[in-house]
C-alpha positions as CSV (number, residue, x, y, z in Angstrom):
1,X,-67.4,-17.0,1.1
2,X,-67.0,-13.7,3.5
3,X,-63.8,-11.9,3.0
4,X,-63.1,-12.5,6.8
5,X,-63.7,-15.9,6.4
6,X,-61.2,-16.2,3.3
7,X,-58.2,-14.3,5.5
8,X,-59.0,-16.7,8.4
9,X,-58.9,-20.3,5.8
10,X,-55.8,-18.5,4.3
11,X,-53.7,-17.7,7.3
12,X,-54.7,-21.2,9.1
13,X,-53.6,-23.1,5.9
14,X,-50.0,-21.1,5.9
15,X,-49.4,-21.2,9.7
16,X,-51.2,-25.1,10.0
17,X,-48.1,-25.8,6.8
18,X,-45.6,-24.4,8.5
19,X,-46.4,-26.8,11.6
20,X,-46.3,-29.4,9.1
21,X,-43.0,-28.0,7.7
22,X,-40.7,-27.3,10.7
23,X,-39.9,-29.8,13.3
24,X,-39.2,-27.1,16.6
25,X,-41.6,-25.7,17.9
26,X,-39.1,-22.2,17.8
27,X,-39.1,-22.3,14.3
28,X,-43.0,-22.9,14.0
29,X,-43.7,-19.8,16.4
30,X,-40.9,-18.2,14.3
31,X,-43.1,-18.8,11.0
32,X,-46.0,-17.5,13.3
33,X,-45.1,-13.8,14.2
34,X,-43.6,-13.8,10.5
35,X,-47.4,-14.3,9.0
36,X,-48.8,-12.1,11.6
37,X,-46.5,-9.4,10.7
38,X,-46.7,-10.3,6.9
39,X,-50.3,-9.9,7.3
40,X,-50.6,-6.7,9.2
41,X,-47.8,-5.2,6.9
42,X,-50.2,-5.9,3.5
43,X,-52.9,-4.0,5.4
44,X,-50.9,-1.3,5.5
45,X,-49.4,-1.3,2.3
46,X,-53.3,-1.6,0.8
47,X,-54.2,2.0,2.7
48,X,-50.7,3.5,1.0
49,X,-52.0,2.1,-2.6
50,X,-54.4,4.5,-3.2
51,X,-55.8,2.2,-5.4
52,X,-59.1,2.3,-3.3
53,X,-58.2,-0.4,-0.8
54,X,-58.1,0.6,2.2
55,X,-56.7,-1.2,5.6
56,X,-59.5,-3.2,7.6
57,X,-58.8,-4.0,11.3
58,X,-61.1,-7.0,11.2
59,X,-59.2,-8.0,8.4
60,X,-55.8,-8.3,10.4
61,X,-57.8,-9.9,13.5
62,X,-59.3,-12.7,11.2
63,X,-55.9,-13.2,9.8
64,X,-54.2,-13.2,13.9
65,X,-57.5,-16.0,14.8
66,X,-56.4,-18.4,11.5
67,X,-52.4,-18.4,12.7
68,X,-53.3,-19.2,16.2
69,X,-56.0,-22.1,15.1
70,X,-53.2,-22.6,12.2
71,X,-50.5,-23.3,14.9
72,X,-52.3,-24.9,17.0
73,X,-52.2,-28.0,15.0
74,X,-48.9,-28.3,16.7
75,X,-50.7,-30.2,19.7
76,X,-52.7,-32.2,18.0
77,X,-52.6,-35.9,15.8
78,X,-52.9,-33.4,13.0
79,X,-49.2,-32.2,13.6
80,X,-47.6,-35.1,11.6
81,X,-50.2,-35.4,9.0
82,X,-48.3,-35.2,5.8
83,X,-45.4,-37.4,7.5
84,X,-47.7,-39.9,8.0
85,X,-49.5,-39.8,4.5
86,X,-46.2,-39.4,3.2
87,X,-45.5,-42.7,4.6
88,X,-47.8,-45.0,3.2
């Protein structure tokens, strides 16, 4: 699997969850900016490392495309989908 690929699955998962989590829509576009920020501020902290890391802008725009898909869950059946399994 591409690294890109990996930060979009990753981000989607966490921001799709967080729809799953919180019930206002506040709170899930809250949970958004905080995973876009989280993920921009771990690219930066790699480049400070020195440990040969270093910070990739694609990176932070695969990780910005998997919280939008992530959240846009939000308007679809899938919004309620652990409710619903939940519920059986």
């Amino acid at each position: 699997m591409s690294d890109k690929l990996s930060h979009f699955l990753a981000y989607a998962c966490l921001a799709a969850g967080a729809v799953q989590l919180l019930a206002r829509r506040r709170a899930q576009f809250g949970a958004g900016v905080g995973l876009l920020l989280l993920g921009m501020l771990l690219e930066c902290l790699q480049q400070l490392t020195g440990l040969g890391r270093t910070m990739d802008l694609r990176d932070a725009l695969a990780n910005t495309i998997g919280v939008t898909v992530g959240l846009a869950t939000m308007v679809t059946p899938l919004r309620d989908l652990l409710s619903r399994l939940d519920s059986k």
